[in-house]
C-alpha positions in Angstrom: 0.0 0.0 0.0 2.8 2.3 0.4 4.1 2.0 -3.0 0.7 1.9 -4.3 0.1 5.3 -2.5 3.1 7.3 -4.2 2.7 5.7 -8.0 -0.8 7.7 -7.5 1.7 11.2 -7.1 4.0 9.7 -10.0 1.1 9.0 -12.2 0.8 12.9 -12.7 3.2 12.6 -15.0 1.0 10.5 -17.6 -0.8 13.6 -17.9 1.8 15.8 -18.7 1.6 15.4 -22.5 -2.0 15.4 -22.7 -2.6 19.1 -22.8 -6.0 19.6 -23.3 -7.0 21.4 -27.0 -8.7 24.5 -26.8 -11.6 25.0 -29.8 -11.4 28.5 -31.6 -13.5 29.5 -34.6 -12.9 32.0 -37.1 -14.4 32.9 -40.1 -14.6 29.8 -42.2 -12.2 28.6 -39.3 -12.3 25.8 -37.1 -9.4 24.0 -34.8 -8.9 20.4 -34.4 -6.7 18.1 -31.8 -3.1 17.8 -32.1 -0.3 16.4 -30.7 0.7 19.1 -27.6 4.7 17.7 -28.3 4.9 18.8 -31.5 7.9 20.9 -32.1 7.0 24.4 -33.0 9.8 27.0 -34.4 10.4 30.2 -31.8 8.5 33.6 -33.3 9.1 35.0 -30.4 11.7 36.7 -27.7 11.0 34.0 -25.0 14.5 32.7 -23.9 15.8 29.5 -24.8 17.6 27.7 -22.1 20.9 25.9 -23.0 20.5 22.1 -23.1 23.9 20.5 -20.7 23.8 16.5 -21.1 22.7 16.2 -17.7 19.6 18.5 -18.5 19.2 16.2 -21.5 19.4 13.1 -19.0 16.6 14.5 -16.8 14.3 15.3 -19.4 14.8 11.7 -21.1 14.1 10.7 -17.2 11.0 12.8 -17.3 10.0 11.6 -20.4 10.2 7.8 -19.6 8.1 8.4 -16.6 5.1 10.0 -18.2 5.4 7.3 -20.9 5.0 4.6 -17.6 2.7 6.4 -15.9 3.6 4.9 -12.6 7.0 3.5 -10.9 8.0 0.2 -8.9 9.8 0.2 -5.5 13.2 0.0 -7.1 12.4 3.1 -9.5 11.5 5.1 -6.4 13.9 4.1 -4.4 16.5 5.9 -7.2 14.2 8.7 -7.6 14.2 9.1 -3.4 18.0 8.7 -3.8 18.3 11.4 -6.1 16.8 13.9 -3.8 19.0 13.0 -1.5 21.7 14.2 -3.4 19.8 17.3 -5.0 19.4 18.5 -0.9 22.7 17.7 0.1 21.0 16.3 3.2 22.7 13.6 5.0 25.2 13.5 2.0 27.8 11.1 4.0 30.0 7.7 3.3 25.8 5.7 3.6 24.6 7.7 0.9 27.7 7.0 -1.3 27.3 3.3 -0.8 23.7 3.7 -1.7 24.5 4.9 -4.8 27.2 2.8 -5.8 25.3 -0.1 -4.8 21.7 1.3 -6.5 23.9 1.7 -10.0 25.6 -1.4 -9.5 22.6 -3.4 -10.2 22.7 -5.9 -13.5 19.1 -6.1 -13.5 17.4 -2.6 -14.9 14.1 -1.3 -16.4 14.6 1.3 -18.9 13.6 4.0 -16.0 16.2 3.0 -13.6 18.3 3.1 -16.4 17.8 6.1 -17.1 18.2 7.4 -13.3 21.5 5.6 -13.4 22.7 7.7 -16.3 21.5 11.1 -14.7 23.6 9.9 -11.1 27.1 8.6 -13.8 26.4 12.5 -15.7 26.4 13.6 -12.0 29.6 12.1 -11.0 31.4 12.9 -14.4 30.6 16.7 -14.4 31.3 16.8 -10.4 28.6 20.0 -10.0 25.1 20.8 -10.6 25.0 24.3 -12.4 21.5 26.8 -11.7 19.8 25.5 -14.8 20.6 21.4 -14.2 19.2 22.4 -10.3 15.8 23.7 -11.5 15.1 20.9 -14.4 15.8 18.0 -11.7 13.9 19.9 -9.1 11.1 20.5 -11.7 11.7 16.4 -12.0 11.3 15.6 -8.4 8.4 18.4 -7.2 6.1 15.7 -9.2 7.5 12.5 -7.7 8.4 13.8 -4.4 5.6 13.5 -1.5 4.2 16.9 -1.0 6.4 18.2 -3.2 4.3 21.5 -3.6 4.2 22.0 0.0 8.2 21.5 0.5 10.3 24.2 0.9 13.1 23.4 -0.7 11.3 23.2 -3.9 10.0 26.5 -3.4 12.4 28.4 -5.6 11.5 26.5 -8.7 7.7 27.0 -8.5 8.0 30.0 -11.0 9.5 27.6 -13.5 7.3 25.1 -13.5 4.7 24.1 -16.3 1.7 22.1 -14.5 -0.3 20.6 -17.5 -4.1 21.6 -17.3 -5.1 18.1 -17.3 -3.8 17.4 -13.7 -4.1 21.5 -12.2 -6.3 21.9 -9.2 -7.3 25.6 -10.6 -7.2 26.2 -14.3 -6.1 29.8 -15.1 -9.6 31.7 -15.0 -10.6 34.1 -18.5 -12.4 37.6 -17.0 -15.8 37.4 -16.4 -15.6 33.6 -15.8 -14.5 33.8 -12.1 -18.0 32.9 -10.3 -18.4 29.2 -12.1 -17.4 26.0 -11.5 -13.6 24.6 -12.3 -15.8 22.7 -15.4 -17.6 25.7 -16.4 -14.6 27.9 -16.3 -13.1 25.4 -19.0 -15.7 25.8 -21.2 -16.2 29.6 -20.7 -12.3 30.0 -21.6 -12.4 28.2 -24.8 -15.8 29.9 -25.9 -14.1 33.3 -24.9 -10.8 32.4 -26.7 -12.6 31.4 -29.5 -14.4 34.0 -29.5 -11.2 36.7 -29.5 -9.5 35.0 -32.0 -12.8 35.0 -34.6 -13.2 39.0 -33.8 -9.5 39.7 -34.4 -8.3 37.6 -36.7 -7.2 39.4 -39.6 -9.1 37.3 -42.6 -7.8 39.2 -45.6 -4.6 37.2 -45.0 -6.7 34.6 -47.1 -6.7 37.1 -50.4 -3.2 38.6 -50.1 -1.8 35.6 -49.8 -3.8 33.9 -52.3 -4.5 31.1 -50.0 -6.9 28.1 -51.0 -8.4 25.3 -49.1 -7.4 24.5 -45.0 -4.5 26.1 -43.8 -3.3 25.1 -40.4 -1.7 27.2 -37.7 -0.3 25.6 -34.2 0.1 28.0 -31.6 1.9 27.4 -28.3 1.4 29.3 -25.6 2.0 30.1 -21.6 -0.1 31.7 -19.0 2.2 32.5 -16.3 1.9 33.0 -13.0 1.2 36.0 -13.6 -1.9 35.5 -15.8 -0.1 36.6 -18.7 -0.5 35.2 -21.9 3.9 34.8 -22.8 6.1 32.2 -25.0 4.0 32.4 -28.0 5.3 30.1 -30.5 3.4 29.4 -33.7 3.9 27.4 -36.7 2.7 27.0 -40.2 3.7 26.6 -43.9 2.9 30.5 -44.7 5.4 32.9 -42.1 2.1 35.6 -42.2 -0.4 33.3 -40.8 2.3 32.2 -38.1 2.9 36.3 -37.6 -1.0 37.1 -37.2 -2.0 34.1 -34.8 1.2 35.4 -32.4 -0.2 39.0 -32.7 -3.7 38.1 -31.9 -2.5 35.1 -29.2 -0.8 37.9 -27.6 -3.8 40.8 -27.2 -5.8 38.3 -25.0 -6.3 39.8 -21.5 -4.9 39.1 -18.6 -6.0 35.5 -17.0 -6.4 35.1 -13.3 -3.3 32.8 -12.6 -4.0 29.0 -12.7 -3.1 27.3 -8.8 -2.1 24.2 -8.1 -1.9 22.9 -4.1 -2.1 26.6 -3.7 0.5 27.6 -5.7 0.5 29.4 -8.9 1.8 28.2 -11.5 2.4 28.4 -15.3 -0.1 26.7 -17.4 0.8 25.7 -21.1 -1.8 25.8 -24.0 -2.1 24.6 -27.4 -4.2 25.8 -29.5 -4.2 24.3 -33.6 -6.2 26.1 -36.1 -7.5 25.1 -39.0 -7.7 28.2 -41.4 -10.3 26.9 -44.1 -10.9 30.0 -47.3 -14.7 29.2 -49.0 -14.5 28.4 -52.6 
């Protein structure tokens, strides 16, 4: 029953890459589902972190654990271990020997693998630079047990992406405050959807000399701030990806999304399907 009660917390992390789609009509416009991981190309001035091989070690960490969904006693006895090392707590001769002995083992699953490679990058570099700090904390909020409410995590909170399919408080469009979490879902994407149809600029369709569907996919943030930032967009005509950034970014302000009362940033995105009549 113990493990049983912390693969629930892990499980969070199945939900991670299912980003809920938000529905937006234009003129002859409608948006369908797409795949949230999609790679879009940066229109915008939101700051690209640089990717060190241990960052790229905790995201493939990351990544194997929302692909699970859930973890066995060994996994989370590495993932327990790991904290250890990230607080520097009780870092003595015992803690050492764990180590050596966890990453010792011949018998692995592809996570503890993959823990194993982020605790060799560990011992190779010798130091954990800011940026490799926040992505394993970001790691470990999830996995750790009341993570939200720890302190020591408490610095990275501003960093952190909670997906909206796991948030206890979705970020809250203006006039939408005084319904129910479910209600306030569908009052965002109907006011969205609504913003985007009014300021859409459709004559793109003529100047272009566009024919047929034309899809956009925007990416976007709302921080915890309840801004909208990061807007990223992509599509085979640079004008469309230019107008559904300019129009992404004249939303209004959101009331921040919370999550075990903290806020957070909440990502969204948003595909369009940009269909001219005949």
């Amino acid at each position: 029953m113990l493990q049983k009660s912390k693969s629930k917390q892990v499980k969070l992390f199945k939900y991670a890459l299912l980003i809920p789609m938000l529905v937006a009509m234009l003129v002859y416009t409608s948006c369908m589902e797409t795949n949230p991981a999609t790679t879009i190309s940066d229109n915008s001035n939101e700051v690209i972190q640089q990717k060190t091989p241990l960052i790229t070690k905790v995201k493939a960490l990351k990544h194997q654990i929302e692909i699970q969904g859930d973890v066995n006693e060994v996994e989370e006895r590495g993932l327990k271990l790991l904290l250890d090392v990230v607080k520097g707590e009780g870092f003595n001769q015992a803690l050492v020997n764990d180590i050596q002995d966890y990453t010792s083992k011949g018998s692995q699953t592809e996570l503890t693998k993959k823990i194993v490679e982020v605790f060799e990058e560990i011992q190779v570099q010798g130091n954990i630079n800011e940026n490799e700090d926040i992505e394993i904390k970001k790691l470990l909020v999830f996995t750790s047990d009341n993570g939200f409410e720890d302190p020591f995590f408490a610095d990275i909170i501003k960093h952190l992406d909670v997906p909206f399919g796991i948030i206890d408080q979705v970020p809250v469009f203006p006039g939408c405050e005084d319904l129910t979490v479910e209600e306030q879902k569908k009052c965002m994407s109907k006011n969205i959807a609504m913003h985007i149809n009014k300021n859409f600029n459709t004559k793109l369709a003529d100047s272009l000399n566009l024919k047929g569907k034309q899809r956009i996919n925007v990416i976007f943030k709302i921080s915890i701030d309840g801004d909208v930032v990061g807007v990223r967009s992509r599509s085979a005509h640079p004008e469309l990806e230019k107008e559904a950034i300019r129009v992404v970014k004249t939303l209004p302000r959101f009331k921040p999304g919370e999550h075990k009362g903290k806020q957070v940033n909440v990502p969204y995105s948003l595909p369009i399907i940009f269909a001219i009549a005949e």
